[in-house]
Backbone as CSV, one residue per row, in Angstrom:
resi,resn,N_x,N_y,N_z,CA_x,CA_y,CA_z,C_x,C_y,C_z
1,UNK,-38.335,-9.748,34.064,-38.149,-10.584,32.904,-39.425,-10.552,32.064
2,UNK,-39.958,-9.756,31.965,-40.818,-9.164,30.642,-40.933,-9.629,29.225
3,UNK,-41.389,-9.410,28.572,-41.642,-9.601,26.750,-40.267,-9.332,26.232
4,UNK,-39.955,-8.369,26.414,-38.496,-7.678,25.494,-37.250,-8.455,25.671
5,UNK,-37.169,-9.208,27.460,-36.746,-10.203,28.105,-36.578,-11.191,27.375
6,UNK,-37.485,-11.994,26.451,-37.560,-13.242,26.395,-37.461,-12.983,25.028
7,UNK,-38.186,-11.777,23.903,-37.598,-11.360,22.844,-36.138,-11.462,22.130
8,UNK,-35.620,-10.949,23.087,-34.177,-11.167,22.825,-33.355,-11.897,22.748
9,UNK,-33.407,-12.999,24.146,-32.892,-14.435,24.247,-33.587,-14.976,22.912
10,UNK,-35.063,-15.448,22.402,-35.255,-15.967,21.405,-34.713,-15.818,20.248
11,UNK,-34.792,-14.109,19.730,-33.981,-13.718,18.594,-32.648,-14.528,18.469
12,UNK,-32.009,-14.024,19.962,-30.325,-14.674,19.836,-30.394,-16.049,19.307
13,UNK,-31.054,-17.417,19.961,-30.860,-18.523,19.877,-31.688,-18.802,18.449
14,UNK,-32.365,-18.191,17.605,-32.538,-18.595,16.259,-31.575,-17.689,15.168
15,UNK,-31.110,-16.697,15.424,-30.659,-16.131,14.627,-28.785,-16.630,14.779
16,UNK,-28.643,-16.618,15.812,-27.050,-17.227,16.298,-27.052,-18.598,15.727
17,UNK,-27.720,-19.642,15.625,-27.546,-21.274,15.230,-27.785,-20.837,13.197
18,UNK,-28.316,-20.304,13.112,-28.512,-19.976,11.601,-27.427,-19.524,11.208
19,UNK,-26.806,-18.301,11.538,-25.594,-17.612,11.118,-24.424,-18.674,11.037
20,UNK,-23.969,-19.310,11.871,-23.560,-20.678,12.000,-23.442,-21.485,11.172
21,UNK,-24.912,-22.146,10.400,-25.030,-22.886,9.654,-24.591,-21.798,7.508
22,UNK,-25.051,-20.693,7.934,-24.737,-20.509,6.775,-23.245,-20.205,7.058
23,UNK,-22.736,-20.287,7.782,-21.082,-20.067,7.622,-20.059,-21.211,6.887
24,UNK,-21.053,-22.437,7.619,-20.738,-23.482,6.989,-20.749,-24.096,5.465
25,UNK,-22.082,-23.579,5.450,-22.596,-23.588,4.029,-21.296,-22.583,2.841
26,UNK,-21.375,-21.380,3.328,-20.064,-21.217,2.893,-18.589,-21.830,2.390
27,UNK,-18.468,-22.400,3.814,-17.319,-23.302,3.630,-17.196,-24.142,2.927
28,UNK,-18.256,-25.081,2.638,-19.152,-26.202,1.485,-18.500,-25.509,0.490
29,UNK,-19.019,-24.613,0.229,-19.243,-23.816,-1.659,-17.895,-23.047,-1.934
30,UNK,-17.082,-23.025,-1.049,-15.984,-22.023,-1.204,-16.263,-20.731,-2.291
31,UNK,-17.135,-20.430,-1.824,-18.025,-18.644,-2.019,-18.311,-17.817,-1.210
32,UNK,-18.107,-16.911,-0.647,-18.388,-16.583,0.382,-19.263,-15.302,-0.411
33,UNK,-20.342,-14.524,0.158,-21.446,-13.634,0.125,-21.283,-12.389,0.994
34,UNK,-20.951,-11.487,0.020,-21.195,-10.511,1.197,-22.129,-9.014,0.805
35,UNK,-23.198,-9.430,1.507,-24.247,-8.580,1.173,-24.154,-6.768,1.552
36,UNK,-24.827,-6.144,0.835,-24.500,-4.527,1.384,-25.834,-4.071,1.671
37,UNK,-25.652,-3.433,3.236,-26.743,-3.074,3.822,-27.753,-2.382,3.179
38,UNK,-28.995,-2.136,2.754,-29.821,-1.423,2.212,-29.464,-1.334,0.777
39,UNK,-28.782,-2.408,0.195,-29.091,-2.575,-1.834,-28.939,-3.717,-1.691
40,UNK,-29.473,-3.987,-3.416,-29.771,-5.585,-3.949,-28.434,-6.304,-4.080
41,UNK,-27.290,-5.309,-4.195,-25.642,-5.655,-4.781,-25.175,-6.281,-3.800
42,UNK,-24.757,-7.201,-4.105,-23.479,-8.011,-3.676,-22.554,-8.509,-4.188
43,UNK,-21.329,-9.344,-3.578,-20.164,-9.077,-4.245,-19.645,-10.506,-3.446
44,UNK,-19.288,-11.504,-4.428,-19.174,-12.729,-4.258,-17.543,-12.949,-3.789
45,UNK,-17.383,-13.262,-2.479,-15.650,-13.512,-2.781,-14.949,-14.923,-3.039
46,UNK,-14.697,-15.537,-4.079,-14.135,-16.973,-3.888,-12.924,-16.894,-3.447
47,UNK,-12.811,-18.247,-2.829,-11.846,-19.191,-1.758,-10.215,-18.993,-2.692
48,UNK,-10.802,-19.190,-4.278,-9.463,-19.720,-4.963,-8.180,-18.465,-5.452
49,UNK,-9.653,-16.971,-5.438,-8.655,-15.409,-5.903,-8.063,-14.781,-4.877
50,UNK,-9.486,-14.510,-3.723,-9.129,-13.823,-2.721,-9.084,-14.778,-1.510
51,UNK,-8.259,-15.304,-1.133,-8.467,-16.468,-0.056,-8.149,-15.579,0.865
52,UNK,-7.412,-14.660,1.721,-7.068,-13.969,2.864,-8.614,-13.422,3.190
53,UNK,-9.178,-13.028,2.335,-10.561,-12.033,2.578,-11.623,-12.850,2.835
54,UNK,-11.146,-14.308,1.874,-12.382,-15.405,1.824,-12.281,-15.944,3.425
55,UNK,-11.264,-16.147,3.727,-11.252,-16.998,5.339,-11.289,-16.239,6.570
56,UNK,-10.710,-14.471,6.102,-11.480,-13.525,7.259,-13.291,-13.767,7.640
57,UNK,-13.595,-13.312,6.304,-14.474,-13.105,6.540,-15.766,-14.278,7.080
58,UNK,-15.205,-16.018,6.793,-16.073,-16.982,6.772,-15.824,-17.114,8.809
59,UNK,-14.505,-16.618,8.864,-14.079,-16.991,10.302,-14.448,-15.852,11.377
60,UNK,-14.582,-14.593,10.815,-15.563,-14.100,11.737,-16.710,-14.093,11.373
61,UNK,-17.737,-14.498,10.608,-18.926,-14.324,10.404,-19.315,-15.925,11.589
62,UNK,-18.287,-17.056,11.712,-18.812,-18.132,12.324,-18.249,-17.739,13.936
63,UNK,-17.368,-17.305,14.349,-17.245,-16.446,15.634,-18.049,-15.650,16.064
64,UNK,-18.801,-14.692,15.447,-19.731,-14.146,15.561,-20.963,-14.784,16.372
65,UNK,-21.308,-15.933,15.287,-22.518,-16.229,15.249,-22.254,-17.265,16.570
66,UNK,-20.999,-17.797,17.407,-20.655,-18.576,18.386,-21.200,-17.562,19.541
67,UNK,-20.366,-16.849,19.165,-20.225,-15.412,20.593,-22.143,-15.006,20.685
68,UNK,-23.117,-15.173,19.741,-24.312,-14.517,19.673,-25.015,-16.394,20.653
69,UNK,-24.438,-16.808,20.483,-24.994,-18.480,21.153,-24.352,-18.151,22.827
70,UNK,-23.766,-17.588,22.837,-22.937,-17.234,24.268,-23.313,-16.381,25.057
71,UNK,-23.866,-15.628,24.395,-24.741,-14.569,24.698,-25.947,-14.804,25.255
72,UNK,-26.587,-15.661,24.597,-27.929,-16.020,24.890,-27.783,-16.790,26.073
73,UNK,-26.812,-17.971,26.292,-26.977,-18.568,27.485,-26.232,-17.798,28.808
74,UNK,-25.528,-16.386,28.428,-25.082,-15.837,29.661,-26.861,-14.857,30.271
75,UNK,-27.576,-14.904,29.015,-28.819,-13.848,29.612,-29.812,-14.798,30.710
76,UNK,-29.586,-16.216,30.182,-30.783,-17.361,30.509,-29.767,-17.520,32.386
77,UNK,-28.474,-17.184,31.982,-28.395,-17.516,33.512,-28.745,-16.691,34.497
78,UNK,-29.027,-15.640,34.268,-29.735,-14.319,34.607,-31.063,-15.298,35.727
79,UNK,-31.989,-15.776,35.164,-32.975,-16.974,35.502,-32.378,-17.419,36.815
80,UNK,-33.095,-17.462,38.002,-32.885,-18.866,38.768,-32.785,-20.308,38.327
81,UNK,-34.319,-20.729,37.819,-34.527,-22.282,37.407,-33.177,-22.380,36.343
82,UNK,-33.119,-21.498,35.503,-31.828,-21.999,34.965,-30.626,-22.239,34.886
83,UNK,-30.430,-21.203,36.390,-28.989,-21.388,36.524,-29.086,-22.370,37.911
84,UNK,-29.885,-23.002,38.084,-30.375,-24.192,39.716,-29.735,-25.704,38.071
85,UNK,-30.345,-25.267,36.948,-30.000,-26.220,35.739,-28.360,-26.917,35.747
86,UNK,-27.669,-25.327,35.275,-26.680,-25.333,35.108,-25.879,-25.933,36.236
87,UNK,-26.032,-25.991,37.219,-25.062,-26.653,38.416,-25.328,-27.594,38.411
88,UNK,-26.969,-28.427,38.294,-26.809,-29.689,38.309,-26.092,-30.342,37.095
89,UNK,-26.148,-29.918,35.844,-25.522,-30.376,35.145,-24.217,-30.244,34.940
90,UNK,-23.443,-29.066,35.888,-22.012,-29.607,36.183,-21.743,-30.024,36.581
91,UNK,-22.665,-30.440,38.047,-22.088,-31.215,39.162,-22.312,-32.761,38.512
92,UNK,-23.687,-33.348,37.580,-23.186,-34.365,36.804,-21.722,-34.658,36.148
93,UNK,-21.876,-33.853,35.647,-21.102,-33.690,34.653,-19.358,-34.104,35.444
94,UNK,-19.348,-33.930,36.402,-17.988,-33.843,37.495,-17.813,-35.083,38.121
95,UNK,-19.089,-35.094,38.267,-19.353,-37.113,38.766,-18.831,-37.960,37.742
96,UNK,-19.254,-37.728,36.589,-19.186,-39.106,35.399,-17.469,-38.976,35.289
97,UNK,-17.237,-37.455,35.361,-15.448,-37.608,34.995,-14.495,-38.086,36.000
98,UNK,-15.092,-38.058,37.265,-13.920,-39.066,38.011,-14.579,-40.598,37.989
């Protein structure tokens, strides 16, 4: 569990909660943004012309950014101390519900 190790989990858990939030932000503005790799151009889709394209694209860009949060905590269970975490907090978690 090295540099590149802990690189990655970090990347995931700031870049996954962001993607997220601008998905939302989206949803707010009923605009959706969709940028093109390597130019300044982009190409705005609203909610009210193209709605099939507008709600693809807002609904996987926020799936995405779920599945990249899922990710990160399947690497952290990788960890002992964290996955010694995870049981206690199910086995709480199992107590309070009965």
């Amino acid at each position: 569990m090295g540099f590149q190790f802990w690189f990655v989990v970090c990347s995931i858990f700031l870049t996954g909660p962001l993607a997220f939030v601008q998905s939302i932000i989206f949803l707010r503005r009923g605009i959706y943004t969709k940028r093109f790799k390597g130019t300044d151009r982009k190409e705005y889709i609203h909610k009210e012309t193209k709605p099939i394209e507008y709600w693809c694209s807002v609904i996987a860009q926020m799936m995405a950014s779920l599945m990249m949060i899922g990710l990160g905590f399947c690497f952290l269970d990788e960890i002992p101390i964290v996955n010694h975490w995870y049981t206690e907090i199910r086995a709480s978690v199992a107590a309070l519900a009965l």
